[in-house]
TIRO-2110 file (N, C-alpha, C; in Angstrom, 1 decimal):
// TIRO-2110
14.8, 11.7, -11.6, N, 1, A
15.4, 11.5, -10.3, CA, 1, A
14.4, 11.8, -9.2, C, 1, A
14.0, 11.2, -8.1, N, 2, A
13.7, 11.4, -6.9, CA, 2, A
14.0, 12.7, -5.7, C, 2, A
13.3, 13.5, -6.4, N, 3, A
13.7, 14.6, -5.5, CA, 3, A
13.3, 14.8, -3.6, C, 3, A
12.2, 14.2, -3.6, N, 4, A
11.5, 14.2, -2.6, CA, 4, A
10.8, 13.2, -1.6, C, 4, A
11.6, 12.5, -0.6, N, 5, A
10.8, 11.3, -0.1, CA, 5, A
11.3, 11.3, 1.0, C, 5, A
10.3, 11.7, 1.9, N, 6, A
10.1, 12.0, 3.3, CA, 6, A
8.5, 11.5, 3.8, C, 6, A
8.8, 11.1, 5.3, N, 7, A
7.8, 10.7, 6.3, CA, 7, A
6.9, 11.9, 6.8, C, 7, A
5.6, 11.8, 6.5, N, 8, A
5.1, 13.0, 7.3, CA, 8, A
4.5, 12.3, 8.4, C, 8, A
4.8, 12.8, 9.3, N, 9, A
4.1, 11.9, 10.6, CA, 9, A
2.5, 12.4, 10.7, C, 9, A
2.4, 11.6, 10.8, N, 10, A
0.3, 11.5, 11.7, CA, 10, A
0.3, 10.9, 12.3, C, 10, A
-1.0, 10.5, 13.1, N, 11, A
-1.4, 9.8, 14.1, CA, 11, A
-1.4, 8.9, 13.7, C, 11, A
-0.1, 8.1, 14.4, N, 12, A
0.4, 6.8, 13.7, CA, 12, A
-0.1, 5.8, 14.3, C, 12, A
-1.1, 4.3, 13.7, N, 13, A
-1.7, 3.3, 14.1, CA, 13, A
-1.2, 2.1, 14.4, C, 13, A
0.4, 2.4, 13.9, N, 14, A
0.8, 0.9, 13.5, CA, 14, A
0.8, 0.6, 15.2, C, 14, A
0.8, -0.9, 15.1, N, 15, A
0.9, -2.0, 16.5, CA, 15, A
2.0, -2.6, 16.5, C, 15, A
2.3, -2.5, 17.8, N, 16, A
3.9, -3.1, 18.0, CA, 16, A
2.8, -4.6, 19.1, C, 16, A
2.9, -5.7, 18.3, N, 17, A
2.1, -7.1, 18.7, CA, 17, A
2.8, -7.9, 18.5, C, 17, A
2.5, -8.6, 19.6, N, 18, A
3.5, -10.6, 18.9, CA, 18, A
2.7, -10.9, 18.7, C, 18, A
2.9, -12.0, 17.6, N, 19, A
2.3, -12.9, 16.7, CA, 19, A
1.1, -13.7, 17.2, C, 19, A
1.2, -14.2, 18.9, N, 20, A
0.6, -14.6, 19.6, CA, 20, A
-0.7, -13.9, 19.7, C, 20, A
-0.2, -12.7, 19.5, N, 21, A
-1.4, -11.4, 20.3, CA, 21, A
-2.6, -11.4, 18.9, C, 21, A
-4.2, -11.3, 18.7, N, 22, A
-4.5, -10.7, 17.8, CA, 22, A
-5.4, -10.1, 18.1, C, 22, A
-6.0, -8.8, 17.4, N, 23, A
-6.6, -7.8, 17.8, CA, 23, A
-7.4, -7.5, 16.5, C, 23, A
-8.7, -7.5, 17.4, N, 24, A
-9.7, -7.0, 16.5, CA, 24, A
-9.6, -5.7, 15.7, C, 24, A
-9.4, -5.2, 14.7, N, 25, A
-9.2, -3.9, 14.1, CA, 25, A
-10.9, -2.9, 14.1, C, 25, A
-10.5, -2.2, 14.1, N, 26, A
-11.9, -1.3, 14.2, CA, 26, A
-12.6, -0.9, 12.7, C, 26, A
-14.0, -0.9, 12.6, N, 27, A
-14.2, -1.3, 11.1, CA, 27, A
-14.3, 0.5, 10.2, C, 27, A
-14.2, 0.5, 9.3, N, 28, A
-14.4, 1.2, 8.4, CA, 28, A
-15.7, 2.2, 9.0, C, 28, A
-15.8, 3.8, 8.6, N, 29, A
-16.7, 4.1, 9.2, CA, 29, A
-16.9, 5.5, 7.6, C, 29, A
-15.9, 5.1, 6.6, N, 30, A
-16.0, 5.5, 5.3, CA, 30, A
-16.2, 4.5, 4.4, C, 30, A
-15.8, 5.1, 2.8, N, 31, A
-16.3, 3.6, 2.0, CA, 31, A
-14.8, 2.9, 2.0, C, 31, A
-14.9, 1.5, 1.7, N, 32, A
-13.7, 0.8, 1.9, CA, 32, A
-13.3, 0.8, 0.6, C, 32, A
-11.9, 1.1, 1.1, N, 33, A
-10.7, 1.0, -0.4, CA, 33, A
-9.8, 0.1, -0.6, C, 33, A
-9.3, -0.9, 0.6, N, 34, A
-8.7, -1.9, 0.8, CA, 34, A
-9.0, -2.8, 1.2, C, 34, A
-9.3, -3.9, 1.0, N, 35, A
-9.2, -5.6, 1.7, CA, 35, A
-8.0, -6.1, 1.7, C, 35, A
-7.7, -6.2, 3.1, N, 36, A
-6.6, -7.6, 3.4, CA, 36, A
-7.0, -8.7, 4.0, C, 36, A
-6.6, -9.8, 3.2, N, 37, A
-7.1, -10.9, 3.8, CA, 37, A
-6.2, -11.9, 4.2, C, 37, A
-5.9, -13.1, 4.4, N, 38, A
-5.0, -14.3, 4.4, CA, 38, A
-4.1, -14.7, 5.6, C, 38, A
-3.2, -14.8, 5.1, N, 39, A
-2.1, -15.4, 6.8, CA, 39, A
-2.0, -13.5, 7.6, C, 39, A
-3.0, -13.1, 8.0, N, 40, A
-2.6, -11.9, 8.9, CA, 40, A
-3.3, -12.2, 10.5, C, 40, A
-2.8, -11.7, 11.1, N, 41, A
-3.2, -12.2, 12.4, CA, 41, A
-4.6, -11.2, 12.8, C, 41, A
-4.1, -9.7, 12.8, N, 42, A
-5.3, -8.8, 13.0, CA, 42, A
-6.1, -8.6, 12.7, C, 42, A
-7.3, -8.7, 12.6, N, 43, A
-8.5, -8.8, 11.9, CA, 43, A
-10.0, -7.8, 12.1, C, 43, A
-10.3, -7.5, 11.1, N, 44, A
-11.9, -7.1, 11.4, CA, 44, A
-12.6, -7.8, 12.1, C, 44, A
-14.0, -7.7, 11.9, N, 45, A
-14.7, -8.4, 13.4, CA, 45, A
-15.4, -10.0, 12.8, C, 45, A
-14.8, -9.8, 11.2, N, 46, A
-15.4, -11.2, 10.6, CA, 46, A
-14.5, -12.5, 10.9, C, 46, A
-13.1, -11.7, 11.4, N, 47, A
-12.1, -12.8, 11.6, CA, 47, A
-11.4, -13.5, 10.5, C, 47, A
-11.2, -12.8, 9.6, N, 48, A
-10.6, -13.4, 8.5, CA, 48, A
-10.4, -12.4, 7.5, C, 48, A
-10.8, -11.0, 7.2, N, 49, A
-10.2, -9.7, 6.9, CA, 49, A
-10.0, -8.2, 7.4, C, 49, A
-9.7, -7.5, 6.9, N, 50, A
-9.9, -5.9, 7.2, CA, 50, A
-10.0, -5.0, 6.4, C, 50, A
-10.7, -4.4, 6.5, N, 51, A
-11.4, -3.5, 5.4, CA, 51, A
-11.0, -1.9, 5.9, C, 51, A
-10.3, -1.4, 5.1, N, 52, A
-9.5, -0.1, 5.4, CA, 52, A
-10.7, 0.7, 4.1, C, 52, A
-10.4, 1.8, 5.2, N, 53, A
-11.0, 3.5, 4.4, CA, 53, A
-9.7, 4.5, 4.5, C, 53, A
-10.1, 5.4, 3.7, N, 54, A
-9.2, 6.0, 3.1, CA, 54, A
-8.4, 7.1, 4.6, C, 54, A
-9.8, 7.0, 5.5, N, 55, A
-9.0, 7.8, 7.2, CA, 55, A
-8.2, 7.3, 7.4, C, 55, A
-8.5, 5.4, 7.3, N, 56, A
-7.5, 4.2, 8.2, CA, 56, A
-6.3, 4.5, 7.9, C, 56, A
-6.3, 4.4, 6.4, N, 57, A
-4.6, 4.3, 5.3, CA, 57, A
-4.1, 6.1, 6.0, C, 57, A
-4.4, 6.6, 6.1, N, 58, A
-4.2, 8.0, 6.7, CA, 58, A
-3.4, 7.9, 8.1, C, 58, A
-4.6, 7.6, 8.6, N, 59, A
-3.7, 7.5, 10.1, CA, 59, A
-2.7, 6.5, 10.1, C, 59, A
-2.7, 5.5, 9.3, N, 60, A
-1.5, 4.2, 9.9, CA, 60, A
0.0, 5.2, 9.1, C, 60, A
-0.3, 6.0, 8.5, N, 61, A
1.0, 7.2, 8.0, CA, 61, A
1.3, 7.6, 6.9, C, 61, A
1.6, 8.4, 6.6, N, 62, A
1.9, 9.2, 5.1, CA, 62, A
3.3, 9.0, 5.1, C, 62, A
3.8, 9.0, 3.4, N, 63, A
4.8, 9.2, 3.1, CA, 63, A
4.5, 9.7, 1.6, C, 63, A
5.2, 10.9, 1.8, N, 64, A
5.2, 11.7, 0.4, CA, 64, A
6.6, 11.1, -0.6, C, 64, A
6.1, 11.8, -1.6, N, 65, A
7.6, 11.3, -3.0, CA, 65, A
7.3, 11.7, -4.3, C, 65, A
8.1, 12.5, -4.5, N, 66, A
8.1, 13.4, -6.3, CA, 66, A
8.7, 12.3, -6.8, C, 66, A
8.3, 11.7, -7.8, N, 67, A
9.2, 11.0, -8.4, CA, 67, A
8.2, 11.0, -10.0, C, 67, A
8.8, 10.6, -11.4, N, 68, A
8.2, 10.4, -12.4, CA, 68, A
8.3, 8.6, -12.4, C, 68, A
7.0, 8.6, -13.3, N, 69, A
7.0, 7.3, -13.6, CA, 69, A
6.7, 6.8, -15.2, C, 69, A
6.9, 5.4, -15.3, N, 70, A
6.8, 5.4, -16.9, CA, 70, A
5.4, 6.1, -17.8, C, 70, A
4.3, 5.9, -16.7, N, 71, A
3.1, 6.4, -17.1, CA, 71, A
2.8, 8.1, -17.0, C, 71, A
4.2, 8.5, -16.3, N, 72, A
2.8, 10.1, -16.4, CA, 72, A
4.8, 10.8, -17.3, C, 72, A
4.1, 12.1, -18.0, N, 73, A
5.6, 12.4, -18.9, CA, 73, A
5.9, 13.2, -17.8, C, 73, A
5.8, 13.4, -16.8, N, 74, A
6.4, 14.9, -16.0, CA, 74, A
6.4, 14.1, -14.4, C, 74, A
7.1, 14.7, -14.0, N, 75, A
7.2, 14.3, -12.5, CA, 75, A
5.7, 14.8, -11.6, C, 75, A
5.6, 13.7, -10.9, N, 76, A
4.1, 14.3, -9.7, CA, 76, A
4.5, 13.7, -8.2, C, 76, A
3.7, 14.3, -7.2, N, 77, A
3.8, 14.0, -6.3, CA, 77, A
2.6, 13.0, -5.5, C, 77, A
3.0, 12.1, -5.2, N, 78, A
2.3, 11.0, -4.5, CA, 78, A
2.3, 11.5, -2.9, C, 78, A
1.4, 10.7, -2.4, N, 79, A
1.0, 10.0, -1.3, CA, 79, A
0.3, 9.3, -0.7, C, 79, A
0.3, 8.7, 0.3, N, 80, A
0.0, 7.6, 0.9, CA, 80, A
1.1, 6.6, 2.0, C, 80, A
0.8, 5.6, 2.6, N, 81, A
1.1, 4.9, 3.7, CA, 81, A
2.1, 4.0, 2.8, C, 81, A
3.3, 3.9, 3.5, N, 82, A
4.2, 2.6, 2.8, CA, 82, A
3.8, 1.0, 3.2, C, 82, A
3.8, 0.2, 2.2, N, 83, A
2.8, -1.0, 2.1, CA, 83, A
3.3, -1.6, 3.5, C, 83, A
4.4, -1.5, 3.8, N, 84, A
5.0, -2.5, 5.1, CA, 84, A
4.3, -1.5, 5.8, C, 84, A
4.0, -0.6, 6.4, N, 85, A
3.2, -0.3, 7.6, CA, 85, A
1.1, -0.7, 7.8, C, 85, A
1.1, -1.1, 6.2, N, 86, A
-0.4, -1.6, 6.3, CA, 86, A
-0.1, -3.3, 6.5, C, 86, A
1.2, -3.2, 6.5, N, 87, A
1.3, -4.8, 6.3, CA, 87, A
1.5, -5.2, 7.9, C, 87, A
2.1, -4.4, 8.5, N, 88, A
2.3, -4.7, 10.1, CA, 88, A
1.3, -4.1, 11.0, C, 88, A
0.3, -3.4, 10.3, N, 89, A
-1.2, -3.4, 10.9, CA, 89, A
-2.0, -3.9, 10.8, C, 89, A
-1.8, -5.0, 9.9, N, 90, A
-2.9, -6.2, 9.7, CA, 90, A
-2.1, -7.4, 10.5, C, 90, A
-0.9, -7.2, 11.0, N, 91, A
-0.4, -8.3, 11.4, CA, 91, A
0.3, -9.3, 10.3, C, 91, A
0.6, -9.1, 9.1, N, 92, A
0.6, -10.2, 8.0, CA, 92, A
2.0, -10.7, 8.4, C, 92, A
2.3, -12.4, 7.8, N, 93, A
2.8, -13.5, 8.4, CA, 93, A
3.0, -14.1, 7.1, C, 93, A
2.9, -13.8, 6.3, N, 94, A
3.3, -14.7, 4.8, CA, 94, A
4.5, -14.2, 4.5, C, 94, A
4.9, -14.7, 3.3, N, 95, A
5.7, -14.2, 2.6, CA, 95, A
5.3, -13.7, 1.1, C, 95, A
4.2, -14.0, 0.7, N, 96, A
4.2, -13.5, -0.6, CA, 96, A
2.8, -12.5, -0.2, C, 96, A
2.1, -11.5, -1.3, N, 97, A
0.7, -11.2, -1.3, CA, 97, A
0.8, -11.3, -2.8, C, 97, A
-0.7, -11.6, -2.9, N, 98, A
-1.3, -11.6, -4.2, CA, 98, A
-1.8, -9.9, -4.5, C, 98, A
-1.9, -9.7, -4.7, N, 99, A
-2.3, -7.9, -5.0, CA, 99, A
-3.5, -7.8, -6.2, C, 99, A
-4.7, -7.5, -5.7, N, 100, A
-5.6, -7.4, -6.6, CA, 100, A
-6.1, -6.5, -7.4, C, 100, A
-6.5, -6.4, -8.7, N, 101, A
-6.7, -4.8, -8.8, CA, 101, A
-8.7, -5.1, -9.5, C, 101, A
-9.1, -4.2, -10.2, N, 102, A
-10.2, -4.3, -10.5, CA, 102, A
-10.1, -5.3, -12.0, C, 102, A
-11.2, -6.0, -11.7, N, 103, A
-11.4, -7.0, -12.4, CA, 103, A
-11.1, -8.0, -12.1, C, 103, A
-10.7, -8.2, -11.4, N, 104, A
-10.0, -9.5, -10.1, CA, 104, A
-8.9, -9.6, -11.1, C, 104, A
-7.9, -8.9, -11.5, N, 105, A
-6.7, -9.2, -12.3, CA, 105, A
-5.7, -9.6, -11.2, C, 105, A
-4.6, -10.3, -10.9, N, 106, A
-3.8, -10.1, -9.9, CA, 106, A
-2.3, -10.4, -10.0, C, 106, A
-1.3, -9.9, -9.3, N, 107, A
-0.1, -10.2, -9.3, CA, 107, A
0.4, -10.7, -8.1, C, 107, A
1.3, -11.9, -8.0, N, 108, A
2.2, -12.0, -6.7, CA, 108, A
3.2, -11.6, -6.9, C, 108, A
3.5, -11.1, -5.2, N, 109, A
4.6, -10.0, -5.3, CA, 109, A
5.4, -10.4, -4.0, C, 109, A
6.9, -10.9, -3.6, N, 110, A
7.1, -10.7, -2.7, CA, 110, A
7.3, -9.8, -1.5, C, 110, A
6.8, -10.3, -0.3, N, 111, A
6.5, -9.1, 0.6, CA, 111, A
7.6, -8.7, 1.3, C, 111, A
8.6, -9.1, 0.8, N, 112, A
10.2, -8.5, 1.2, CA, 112, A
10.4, -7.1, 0.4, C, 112, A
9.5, -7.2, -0.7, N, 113, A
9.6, -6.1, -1.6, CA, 113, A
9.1, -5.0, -0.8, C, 113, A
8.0, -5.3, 0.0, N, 114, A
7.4, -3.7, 0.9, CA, 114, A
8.5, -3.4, 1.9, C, 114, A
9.0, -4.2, 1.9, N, 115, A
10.4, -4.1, 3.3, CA, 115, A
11.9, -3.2, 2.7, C, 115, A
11.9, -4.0, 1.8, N, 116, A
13.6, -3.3, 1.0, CA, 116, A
13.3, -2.5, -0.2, C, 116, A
12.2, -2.2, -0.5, N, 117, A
12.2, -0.6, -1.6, CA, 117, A
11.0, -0.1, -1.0, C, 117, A
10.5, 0.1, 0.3, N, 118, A
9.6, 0.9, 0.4, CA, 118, A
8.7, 1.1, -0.4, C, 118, A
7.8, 0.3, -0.6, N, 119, A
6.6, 0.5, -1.3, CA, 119, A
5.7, 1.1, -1.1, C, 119, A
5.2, 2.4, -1.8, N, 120, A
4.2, 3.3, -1.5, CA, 120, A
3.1, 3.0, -1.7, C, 120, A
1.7, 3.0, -1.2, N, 121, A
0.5, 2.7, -1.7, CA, 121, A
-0.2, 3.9, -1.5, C, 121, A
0.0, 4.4, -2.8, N, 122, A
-0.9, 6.0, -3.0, CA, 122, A
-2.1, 6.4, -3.0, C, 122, A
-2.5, 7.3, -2.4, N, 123, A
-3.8, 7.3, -1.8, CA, 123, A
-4.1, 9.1, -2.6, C, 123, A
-3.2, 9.7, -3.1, N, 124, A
-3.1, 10.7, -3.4, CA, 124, A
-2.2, 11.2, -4.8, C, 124, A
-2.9, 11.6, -5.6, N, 125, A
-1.2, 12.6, -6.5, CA, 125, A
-1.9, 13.8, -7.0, C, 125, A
-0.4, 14.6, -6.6, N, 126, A
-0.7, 16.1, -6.4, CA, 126, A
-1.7, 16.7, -5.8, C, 126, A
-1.4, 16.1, -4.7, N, 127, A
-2.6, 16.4, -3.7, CA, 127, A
-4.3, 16.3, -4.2, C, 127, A
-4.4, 15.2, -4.8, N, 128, A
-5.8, 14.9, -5.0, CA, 128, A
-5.9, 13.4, -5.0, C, 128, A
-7.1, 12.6, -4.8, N, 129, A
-7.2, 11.3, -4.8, CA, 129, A
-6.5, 11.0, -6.0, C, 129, A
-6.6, 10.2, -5.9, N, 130, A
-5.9, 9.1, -7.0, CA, 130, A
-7.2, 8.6, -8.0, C, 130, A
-7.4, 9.3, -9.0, N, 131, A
-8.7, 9.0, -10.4, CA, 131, A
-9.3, 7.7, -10.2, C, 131, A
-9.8, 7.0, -9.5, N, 132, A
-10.6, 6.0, -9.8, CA, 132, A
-10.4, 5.5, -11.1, C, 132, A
-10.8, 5.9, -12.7, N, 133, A
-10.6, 5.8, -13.7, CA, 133, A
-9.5, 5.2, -14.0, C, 133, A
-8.8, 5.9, -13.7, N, 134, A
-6.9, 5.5, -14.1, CA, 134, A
-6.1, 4.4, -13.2, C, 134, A
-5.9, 5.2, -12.0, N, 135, A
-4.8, 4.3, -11.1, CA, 135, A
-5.5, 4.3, -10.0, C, 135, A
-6.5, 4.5, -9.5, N, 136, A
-7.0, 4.3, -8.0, CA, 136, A
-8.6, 3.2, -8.2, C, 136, A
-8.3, 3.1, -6.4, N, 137, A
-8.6, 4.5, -5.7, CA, 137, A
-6.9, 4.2, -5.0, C, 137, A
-6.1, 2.9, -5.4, N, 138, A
-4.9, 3.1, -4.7, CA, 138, A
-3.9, 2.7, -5.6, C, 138, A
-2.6, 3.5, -6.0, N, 139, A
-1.7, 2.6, -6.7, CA, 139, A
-0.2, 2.1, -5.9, C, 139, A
-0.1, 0.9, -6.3, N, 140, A
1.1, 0.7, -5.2, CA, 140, A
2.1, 1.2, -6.6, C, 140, A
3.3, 1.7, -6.1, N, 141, A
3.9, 2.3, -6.5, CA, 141, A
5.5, 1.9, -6.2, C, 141, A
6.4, 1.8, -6.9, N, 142, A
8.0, 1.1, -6.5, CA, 142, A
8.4, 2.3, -7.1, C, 142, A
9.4, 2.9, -5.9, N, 143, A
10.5, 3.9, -6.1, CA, 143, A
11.5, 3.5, -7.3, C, 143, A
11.4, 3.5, -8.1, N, 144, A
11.8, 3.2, -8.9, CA, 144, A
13.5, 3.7, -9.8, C, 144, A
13.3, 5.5, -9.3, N, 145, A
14.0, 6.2, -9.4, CA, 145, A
14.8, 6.4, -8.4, C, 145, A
14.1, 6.2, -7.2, N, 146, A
15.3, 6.4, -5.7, CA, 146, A
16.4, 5.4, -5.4, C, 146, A
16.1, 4.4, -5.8, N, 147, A
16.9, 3.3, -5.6, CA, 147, A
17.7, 2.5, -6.9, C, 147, A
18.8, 3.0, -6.9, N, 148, A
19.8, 2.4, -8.4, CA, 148, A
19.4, 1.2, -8.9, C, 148, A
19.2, 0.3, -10.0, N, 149, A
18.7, -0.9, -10.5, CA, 149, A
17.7, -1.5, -10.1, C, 149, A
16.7, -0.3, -9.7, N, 150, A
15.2, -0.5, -9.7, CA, 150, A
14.3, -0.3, -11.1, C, 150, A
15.3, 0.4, -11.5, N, 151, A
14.5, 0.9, -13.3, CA, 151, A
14.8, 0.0, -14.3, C, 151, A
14.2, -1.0, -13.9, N, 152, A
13.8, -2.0, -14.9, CA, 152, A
12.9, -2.2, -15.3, C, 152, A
12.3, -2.6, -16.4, N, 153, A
11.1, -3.3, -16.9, CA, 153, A
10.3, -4.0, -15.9, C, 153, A
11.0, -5.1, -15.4, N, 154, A
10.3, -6.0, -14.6, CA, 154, A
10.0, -5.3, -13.3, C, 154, A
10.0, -4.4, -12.9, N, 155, A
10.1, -3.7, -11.6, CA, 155, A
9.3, -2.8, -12.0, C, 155, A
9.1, -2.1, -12.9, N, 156, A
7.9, -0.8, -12.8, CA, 156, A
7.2, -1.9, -13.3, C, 156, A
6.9, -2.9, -13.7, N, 157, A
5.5, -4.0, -14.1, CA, 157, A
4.6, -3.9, -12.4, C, 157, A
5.8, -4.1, -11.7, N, 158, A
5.2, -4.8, -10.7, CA, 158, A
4.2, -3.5, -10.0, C, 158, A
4.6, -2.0, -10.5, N, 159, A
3.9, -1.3, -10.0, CA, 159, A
2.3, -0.9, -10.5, C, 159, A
1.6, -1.3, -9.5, N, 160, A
-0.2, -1.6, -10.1, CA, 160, A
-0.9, -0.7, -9.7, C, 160, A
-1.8, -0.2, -10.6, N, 161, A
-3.3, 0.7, -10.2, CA, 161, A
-4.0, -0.1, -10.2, C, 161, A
-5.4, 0.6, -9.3, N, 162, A
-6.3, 0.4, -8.9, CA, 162, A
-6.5, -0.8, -7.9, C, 162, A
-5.9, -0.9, -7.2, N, 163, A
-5.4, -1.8, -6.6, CA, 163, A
-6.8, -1.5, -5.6, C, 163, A
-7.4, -3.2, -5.1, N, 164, A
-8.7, -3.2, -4.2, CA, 164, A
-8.4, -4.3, -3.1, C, 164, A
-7.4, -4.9, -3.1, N, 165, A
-7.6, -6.1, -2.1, CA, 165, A
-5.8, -6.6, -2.4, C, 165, A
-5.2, -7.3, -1.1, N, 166, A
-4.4, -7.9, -0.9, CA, 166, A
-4.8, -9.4, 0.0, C, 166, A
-4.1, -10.4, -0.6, N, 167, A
-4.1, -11.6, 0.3, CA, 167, A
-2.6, -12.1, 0.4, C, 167, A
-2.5, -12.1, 1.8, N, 168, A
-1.2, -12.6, 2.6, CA, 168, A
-1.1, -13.9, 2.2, C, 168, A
0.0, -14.5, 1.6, N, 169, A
-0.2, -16.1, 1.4, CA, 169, A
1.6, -16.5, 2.3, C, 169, A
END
């Protein structure tokens, strides 16, 4: 069960923009752990992605959550930014993302899903990055346990490590 899933506030980045509006994002000044690309309006300075570090995913907000998952035997604690708030700071306009992980493996996922189960994209468990090796440097993660008839098969699938890049389609 989900013991623990609360907002820790930070210096919060998200942009309240219309669609019309788009705004250069400010570039990476660590190593990059995220690429967004695709139907997003806000952009790095290449005009066609954004390249987040591990400060960026920081400041646009934390959200912590104890929860177990099918991969680890004991409960741990995550964190990291919920996918809809990197999704509304890139400006994204699609409805689906493709979600990439290492190896260019990838899954589409709809992006209603970051909306109605809060999708975590972990940047942390138990207070330490996220193993490169295993599940990072980011794993998106579906509450799995917090939300009644999320514990299904096809629904912890959808939850991916090492996740390096998203494209808005």
């Amino acid at each position: 069960m989900c013991k623990v899933y609360r907002i820790i506030l930070t210096s919060c980045m998200l942009l309240l923009v219309s669609a019309a509006q788009a705004i250069t994002l400010p570039d990476p000044q660590g190593k990059v752990i995220l690429v967004i690309g695709g139907k997003i309006t806000n952009t790095g300075k290449d005009g066609k992605t954004v390249r987040l570090d591990r400060q960026m995913l920081t400041d646009i907000g934390i959200v912590e959550s104890t929860t177990s998952t099918p991969w680890a035997k004991k409960e741990e604690n995550y964190t990291g930014p919920l996918l809809r708030q990197v999704l509304e700071y890139v400006g994204a306009r699609g409805a689906i993302m493709r979600v990439q992980w290492r190896n260019k493996h990838s899954t589409v996922l709809p992006i209603s899903d970051a909306y109605n189960y809060s999708l975590l994209l972990a940047i942390d468990v138990n207070g330490k990055p996220v193993d490169s090796r295993e599940k990072g440097p980011l794993f998106l993660l579906y509450p799995v346990e917090k939300i009644p008839g999320l514990d299904t098969t096809a629904l912890q699938n959808r939850s991916l490590s090492q996740v390096e890049s998203i494209i808005v389609e």
